[in-house]
C-alpha positions in Angstrom: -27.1 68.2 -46.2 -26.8 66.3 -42.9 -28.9 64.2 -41.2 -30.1 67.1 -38.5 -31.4 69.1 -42.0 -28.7 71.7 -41.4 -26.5 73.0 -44.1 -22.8 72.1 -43.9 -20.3 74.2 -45.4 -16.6 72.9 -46.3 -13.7 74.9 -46.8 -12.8 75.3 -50.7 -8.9 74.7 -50.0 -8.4 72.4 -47.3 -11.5 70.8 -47.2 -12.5 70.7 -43.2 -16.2 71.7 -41.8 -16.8 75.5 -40.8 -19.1 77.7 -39.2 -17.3 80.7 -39.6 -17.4 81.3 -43.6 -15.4 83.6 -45.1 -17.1 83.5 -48.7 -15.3 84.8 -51.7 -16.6 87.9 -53.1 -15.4 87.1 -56.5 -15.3 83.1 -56.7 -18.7 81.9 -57.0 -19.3 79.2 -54.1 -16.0 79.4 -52.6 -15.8 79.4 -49.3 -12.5 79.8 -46.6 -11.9 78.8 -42.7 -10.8 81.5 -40.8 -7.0 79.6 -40.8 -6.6 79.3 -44.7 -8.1 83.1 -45.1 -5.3 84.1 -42.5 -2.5 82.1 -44.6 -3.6 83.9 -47.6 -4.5 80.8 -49.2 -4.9 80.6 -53.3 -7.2 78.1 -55.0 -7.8 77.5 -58.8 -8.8 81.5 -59.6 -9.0 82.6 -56.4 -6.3 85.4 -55.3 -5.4 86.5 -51.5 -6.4 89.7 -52.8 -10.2 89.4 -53.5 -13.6 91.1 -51.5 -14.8 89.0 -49.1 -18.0 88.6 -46.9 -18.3 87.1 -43.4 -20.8 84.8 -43.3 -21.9 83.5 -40.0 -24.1 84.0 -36.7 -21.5 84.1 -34.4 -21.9 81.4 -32.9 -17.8 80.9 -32.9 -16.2 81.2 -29.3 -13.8 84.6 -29.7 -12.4 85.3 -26.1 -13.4 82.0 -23.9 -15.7 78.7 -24.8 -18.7 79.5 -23.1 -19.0 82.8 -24.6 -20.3 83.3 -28.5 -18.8 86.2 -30.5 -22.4 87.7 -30.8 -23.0 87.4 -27.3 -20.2 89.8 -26.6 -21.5 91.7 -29.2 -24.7 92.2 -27.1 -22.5 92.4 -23.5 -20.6 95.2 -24.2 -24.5 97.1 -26.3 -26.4 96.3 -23.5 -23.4 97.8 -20.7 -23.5 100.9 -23.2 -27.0 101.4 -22.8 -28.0 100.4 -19.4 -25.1 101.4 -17.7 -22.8 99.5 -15.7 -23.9 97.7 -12.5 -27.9 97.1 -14.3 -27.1 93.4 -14.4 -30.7 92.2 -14.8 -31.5 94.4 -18.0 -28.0 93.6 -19.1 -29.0 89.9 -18.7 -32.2 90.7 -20.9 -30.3 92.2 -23.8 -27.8 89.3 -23.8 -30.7 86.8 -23.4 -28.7 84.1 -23.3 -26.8 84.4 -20.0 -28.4 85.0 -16.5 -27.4 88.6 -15.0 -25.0 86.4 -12.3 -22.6 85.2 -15.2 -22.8 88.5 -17.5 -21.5 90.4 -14.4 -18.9 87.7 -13.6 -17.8 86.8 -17.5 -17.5 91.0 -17.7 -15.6 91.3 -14.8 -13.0 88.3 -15.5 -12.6 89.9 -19.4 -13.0 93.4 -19.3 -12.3 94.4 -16.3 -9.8 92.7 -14.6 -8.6 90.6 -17.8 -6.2 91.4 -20.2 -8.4 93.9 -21.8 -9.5 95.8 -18.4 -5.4 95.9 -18.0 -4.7 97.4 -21.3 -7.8 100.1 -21.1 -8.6 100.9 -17.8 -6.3 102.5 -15.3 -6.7 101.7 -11.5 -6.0 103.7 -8.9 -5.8 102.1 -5.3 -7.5 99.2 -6.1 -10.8 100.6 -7.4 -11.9 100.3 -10.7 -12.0 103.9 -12.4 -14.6 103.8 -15.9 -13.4 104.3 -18.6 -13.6 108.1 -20.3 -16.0 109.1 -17.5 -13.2 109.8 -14.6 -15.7 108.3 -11.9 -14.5 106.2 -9.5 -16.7 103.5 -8.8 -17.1 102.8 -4.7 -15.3 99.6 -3.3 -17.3 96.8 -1.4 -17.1 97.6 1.9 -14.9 95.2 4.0 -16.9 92.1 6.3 -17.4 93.1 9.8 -19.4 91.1 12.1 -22.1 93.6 13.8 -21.0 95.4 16.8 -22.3 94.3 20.3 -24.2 97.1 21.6 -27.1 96.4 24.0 -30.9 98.1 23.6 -30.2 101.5 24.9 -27.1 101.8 23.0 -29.0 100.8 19.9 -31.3 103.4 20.3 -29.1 106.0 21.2 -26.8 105.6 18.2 -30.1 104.5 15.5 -27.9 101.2 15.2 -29.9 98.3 13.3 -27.4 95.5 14.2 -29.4 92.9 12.0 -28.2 95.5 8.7 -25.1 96.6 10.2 -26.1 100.1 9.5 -27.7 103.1 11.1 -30.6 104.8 10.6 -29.1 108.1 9.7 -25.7 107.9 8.2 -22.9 110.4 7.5 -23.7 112.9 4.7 -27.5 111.5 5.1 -28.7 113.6 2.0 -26.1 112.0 -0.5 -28.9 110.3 -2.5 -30.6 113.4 -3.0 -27.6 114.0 -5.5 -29.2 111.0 -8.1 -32.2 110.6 -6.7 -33.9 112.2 -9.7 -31.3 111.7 -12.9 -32.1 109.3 -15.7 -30.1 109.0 -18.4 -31.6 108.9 -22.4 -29.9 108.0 -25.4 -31.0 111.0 -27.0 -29.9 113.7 -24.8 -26.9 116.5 -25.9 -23.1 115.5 -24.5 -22.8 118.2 -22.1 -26.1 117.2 -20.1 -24.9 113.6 -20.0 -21.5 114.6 -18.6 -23.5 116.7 -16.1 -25.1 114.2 -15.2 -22.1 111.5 -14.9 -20.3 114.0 -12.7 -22.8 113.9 -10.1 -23.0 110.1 -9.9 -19.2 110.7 -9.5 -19.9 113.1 -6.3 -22.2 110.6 -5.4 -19.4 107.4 -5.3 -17.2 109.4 -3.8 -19.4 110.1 -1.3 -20.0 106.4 -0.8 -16.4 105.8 -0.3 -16.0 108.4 2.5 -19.1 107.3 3.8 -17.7 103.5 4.4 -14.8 105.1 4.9 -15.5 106.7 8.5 -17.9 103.5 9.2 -14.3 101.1 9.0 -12.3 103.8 11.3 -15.3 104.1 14.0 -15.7 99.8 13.8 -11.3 99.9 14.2 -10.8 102.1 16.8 -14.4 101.0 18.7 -15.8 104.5 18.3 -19.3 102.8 17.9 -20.7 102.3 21.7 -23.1 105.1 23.5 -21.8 107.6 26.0 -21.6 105.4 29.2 -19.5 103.2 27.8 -17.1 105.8 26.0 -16.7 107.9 29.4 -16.1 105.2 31.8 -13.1 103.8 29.2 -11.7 107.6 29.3 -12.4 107.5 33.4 -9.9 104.4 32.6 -7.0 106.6 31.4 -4.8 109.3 33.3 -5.1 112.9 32.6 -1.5 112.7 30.9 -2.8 109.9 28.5 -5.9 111.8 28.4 -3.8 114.8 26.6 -1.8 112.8 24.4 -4.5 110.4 22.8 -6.2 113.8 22.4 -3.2 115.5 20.7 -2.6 111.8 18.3 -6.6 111.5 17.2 -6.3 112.8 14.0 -3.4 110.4 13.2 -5.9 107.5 14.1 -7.8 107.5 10.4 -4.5 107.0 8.8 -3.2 103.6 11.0 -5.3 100.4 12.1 -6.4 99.9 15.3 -3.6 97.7 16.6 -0.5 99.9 14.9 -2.4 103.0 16.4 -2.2 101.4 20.0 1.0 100.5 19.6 2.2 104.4 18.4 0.3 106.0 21.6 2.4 102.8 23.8 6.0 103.8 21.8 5.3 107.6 22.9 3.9 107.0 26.2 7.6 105.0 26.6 9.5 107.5 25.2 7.8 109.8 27.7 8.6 107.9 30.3 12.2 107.6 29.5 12.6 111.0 28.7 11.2 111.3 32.6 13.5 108.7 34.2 16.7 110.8 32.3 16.3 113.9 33.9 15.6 112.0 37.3 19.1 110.4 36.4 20.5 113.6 35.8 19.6 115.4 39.0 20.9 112.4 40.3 24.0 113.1 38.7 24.5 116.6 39.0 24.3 116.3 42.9 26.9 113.6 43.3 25.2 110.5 43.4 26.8 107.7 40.8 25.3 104.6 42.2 21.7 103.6 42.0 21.2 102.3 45.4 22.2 105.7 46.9 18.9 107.6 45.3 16.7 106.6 47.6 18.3 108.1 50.6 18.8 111.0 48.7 15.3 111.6 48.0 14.8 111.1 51.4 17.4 113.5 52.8 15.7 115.9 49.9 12.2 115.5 51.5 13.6 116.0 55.3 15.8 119.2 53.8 12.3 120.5 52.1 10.2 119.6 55.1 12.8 121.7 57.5 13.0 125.1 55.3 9.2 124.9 55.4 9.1 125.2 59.3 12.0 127.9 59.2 10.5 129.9 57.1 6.8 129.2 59.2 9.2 130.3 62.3 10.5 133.8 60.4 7.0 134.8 59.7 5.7 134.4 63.1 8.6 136.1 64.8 8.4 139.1 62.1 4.4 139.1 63.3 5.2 139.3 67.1 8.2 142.1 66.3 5.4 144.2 64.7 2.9 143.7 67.9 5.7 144.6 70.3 7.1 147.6 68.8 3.4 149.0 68.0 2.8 148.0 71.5 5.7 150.5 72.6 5.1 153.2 70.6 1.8 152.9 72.3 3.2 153.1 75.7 4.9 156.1 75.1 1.5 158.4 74.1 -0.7 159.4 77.0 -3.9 158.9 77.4 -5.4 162.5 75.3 -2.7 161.1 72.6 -4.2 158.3 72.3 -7.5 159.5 72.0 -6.2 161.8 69.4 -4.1 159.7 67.4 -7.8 157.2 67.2 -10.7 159.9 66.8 -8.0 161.2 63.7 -7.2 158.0 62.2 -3.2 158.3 63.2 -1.4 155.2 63.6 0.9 155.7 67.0 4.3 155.4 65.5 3.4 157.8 62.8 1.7 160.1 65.7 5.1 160.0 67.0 7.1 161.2 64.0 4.6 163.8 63.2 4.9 165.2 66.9 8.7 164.8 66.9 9.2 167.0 63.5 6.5 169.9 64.6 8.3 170.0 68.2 11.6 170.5 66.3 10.8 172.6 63.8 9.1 174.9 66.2 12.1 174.8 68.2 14.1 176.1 65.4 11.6 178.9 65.1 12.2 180.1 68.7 15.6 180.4 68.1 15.4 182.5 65.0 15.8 179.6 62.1 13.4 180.9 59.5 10.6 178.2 58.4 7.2 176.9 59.4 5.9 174.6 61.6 3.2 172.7 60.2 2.4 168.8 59.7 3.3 166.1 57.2 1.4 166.5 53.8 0.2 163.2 53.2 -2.1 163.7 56.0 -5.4 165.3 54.7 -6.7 168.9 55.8 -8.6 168.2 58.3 -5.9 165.6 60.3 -3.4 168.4 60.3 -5.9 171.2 61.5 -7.1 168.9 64.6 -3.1 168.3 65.1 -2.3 171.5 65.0 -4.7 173.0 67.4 -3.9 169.7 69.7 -0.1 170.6 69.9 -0.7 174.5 70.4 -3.4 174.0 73.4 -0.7 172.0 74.9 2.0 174.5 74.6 4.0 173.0 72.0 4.4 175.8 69.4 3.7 179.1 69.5 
């Protein structure tokens, strides 16, 4: 016995102090450190080969110094039953250890540790559980608040003391878990049930911080004022082409999507300045000092075909008012009453006349046929005609 009335135990082959005991079913009072019992030591009867009982509190460090065996023991009992994440009723069970260093000492272990790189798999950078296939959301990145003034605020539902809004995307998402608690005494198929709809429910999360990072990037997060008078800022051609390139925008950053829409707006641009060059080209000029005056022969050359072809329409205009003028000349004054009260332009007056003169001509001198007036006129036009020409003698 020792002077703090606690029972020390010596090992029964190489004689140093131990907590651990490793006590010889067999052997009475014989009892082993943990390095002897690993040697297979043999002492007096003793054989490597005999029952043995382990004989301690675990008080022993087994993966780091701070942490006793039996307090592992409890970690990984009290993660099994409360579920991982409930650090303060984790922290109860442990009893120990506050819930701060039973979610860091879990973490450093079994998470990212050896043992979290031997069992769990990861997949971009998120921790997936093990056996439950649920992907368990990533902290969302440190942004300072966005600078948005009172209206803005209230338009968007911002809360820029939170960082947050008052009505997120997918704003029903907690509905999902709102109500599930799990027991230790339910069937297997309701507890997967339920574990798949806390998965829905962290991948909802992710999607949800997701669009948050993309609108905080890109500066999506301002009220409508502010987003129209930056699109008054651009021209209708960049307009089209930021428009056409938005979807691409969740895939880059902010910078490296800036500088894509600056790279095409170039190549644009060149593209542009090459067929310039070629027309150029094609119409003889080879130095780069002659283009202006091209261009400026090309505007005078435009400018000049414009007024000939001005000239060729009013001259066409004043062609058609003499000859209908003319024509006109040439009916007398009962024509020209006629030709109105029937609806008869004069030149086509004139043809009819000239065609029922002849034709009643032909008559006289025997050529069989029939006088009578174009058919496109209408019934009554021909009958007024008709009775106009034979009170004047024409036909017979």
């Amino acid at each position: 016995m020792a002077d703090d009335d606690t029972q020390r135990y010596h090992c029964g082959y190489c004689g140093c102090d131990i907590t651990l005991r490793l006590k010889c079913a067999v052997c009475p009072d014989l009892d082993l450190c943990l390095q002897c019992f690993a040697a297979g030591a043999v002492a007096g009867a003793h054989k490597r080969d005999h029952p043995y009982q382990l004989i301690d509190e675990g008080s022993f460090s087994l993966l780091v110094d701070d942490w006793g065996a039996i307090e592992e023991v409890l970690l990984l009992d009290a993660v099994e039953h409360d579920g991982f994440g409930n650090w303060e009723d984790i922290a109860a069970h442990v009893v120990t250890k506050t819930a701060r260093e039973s979610r860091d000492h879990y973490g450093a272990i079994y998470i990212n540790g050896v043992i979290g790189e031997g069992t769990i798999p990861t997949r971009h950078h998120a921790t997936i559980l093990e056996g439950r296939g649920g992907e368990i959301p990533p902290r969302p990145p440190a942004y300072s608040p966005v600078k948005l003034d009172s209206a803005e605020q209230l338009e968007l539902g911002y809360m820029p003391l939170r960082d947050d809004f008052e009505r997120e995307y997918n704003n029903g998402l907690e509905e999902v878990i709102s109500e599930i608690t799990i027991g230790a005494d339910e069937e297997e198929v309701e507890r997967e049930l339920k574990l798949a709809h806390i998965d829905m429910y962290n991948k909802g999360l992710v999607e949800r911080e997701k669009r948050k990072s993309i609108s905080k990037q890109h500066g999506l997060i301002a009220g409508k004022q502010r987003l129209s008078a930056i699109k008054r800022k651009l021209s209708k051609e960049d307009k089209k082409l930021r428009d056409r390139f938005k979807t691409v925008s969740r895939l880059l950053e902010a910078e490296e999507y800036e500088q894509l829409m600056a790279s095409i707006k170039k190549e644009r641009q060149l593209k542009q300045r090459i067929a310039e060059v070629s027309r150029y080209r094609r119409n003889g000029i080879t130095k780069l000092e002659d283009c202006s005056e091209f261009d400026i022969l090309k505007q005078e050359q435009t400018k000049l075909r414009e007024r000939k072809d001005e000239g060729d329409m009013s001259s066409d205009e004043q062609e058609e008012d003499l000859s209908s003028a003319a024509n006109l000349a040439l009916l007398s004054s009962s024509e020209k009453k006629l030709s109105q009260s029937v609806g008869v332009e004069a030149e086509e007056y004139l043809s009819c006349k000239t065609d029922i003169l002849r034709n009643s001509a032909l008559k006289r001198s025997g050529y069989p046929g029939k006088v009578r007036p174009p058919r496109h006129l209408s019934s009554d036009q021909r009958s007024r005609l008709m009775t106009f020409f034979s009170k004047a003698g024409w036909t017979s």
